[in-house]
BALOBA-1460 file (C-alpha; in Angstrom, 3 decimals):
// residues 90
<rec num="1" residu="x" x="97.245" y="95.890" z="80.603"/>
<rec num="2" residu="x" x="99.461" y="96.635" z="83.758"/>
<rec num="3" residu="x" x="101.850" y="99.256" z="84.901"/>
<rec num="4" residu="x" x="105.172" y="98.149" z="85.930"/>
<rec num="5" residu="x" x="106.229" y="99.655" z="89.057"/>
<rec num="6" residu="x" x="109.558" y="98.627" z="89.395"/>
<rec num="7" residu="x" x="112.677" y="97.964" z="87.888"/>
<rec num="8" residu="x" x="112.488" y="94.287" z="88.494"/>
<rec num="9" residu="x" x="113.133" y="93.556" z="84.691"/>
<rec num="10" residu="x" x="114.955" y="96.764" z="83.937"/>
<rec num="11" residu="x" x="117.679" y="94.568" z="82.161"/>
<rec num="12" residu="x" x="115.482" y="93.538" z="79.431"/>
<rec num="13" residu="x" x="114.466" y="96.969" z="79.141"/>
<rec num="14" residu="x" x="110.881" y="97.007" z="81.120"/>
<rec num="15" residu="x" x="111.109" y="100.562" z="82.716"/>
<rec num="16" residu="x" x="109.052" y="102.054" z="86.176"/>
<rec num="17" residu="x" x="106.253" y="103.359" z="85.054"/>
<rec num="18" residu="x" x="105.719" y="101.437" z="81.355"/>
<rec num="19" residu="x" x="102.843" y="100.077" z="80.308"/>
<rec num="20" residu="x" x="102.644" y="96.194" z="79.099"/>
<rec num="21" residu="x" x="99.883" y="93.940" z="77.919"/>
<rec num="22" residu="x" x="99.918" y="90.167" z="79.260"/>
<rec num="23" residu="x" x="97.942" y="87.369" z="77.261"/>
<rec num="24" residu="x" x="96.187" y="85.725" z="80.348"/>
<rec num="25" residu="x" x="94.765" y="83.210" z="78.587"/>
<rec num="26" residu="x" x="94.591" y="79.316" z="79.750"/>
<rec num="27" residu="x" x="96.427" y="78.734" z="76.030"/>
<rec num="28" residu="x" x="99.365" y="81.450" z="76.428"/>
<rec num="29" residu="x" x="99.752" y="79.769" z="79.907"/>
<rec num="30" residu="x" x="100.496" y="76.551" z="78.525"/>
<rec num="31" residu="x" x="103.226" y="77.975" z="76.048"/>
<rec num="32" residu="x" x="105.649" y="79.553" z="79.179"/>
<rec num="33" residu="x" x="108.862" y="78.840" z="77.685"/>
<rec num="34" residu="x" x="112.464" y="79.581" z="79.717"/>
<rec num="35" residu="x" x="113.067" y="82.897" z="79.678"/>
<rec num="36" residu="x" x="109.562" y="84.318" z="79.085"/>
<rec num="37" residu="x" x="108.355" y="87.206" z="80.591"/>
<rec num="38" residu="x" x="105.455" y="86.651" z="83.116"/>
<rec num="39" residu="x" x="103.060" y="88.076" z="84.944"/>
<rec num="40" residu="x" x="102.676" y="85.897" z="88.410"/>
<rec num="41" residu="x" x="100.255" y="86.067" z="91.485"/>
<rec num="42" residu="x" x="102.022" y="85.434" z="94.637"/>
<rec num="43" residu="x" x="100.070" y="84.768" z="98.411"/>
<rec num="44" residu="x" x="101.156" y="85.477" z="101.523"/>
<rec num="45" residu="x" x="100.679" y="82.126" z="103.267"/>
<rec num="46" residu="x" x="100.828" y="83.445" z="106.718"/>
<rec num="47" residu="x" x="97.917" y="86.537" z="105.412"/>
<rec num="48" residu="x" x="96.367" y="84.829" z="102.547"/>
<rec num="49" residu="x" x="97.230" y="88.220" z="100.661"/>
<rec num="50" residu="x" x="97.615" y="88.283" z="97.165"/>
<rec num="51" residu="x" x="100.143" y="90.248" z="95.186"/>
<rec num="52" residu="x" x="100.746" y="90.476" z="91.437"/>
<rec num="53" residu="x" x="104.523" y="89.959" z="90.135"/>
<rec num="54" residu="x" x="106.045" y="90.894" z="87.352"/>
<rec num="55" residu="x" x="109.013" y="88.301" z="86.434"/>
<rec num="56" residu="x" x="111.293" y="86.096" z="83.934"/>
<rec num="57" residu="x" x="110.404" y="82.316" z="84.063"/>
<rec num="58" residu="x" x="113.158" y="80.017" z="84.096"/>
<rec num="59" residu="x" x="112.583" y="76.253" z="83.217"/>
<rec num="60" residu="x" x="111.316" y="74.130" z="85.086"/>
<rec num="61" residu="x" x="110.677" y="76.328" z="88.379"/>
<rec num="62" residu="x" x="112.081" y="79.707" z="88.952"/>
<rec num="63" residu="x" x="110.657" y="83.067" z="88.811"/>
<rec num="64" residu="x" x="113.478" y="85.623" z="88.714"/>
<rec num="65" residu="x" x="114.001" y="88.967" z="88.421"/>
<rec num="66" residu="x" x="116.103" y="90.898" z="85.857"/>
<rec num="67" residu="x" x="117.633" y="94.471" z="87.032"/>
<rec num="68" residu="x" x="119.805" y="96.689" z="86.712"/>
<rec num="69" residu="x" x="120.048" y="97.160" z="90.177"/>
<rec num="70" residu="x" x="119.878" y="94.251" z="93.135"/>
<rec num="71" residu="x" x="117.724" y="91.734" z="92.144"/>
<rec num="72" residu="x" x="115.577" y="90.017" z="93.941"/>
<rec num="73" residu="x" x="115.388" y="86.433" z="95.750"/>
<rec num="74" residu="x" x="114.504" y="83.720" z="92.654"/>
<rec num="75" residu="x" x="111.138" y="81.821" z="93.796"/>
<rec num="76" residu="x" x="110.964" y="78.601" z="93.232"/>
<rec num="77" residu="x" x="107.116" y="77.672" z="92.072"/>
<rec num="78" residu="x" x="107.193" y="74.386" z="93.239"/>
<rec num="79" residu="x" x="108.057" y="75.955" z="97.251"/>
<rec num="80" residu="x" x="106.237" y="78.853" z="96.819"/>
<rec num="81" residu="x" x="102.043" y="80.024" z="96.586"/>
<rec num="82" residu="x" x="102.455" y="81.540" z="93.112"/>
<rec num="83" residu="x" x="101.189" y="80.753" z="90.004"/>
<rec num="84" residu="x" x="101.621" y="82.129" z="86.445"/>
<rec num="85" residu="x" x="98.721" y="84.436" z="85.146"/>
<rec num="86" residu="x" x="99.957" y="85.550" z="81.706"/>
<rec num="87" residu="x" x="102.498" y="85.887" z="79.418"/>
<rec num="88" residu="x" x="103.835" y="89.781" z="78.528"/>
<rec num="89" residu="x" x="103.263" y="90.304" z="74.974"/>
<rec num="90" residu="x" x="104.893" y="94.088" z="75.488"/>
């Protein structure tokens, strides 16, 4: 379980402050379809700090977000340290 704590997927109605459960396991990994909801861990390659994510997976690369307000720079997984760690499940 996670709190959101932003209003990175505010679009798709994921609020600040809600609660969601992600299904982290190896075999929810390997069903990411486009337009899933994820939860992603992103690392710093100049710190080697890690930081959880909460985004929408677009096929075959892209992590976006989903808001109501500015959104924020796509990452594309292929570029970037992250990797997916589960799959919301609300």
């Amino acid at each position: 379980m996670f709190r959101v704590l932003s209003g990175v997927l505010s679009e798709l109605d994921i609020k600040e402050n809600d609660l969601i459960i992600a299904d982290c396991s190896k075999g929810a990994n390997a069903q990411v379809a486009s337009g899933s909801l994820v939860v992603a861990e992103a690392i710093n390659t100049r710190t080697d700090e890690k930081t959880l994510l909460l985004r929408q997976f677009i096929s075959p690369h892209l992590l976006i977000t989903n808001s109501e307000d500015q959104n924020s720079i796509s990452i594309h997984m292929l570029k970037a340290k992250v990797s997916v760690l589960g799959i919301v499940i609300r």
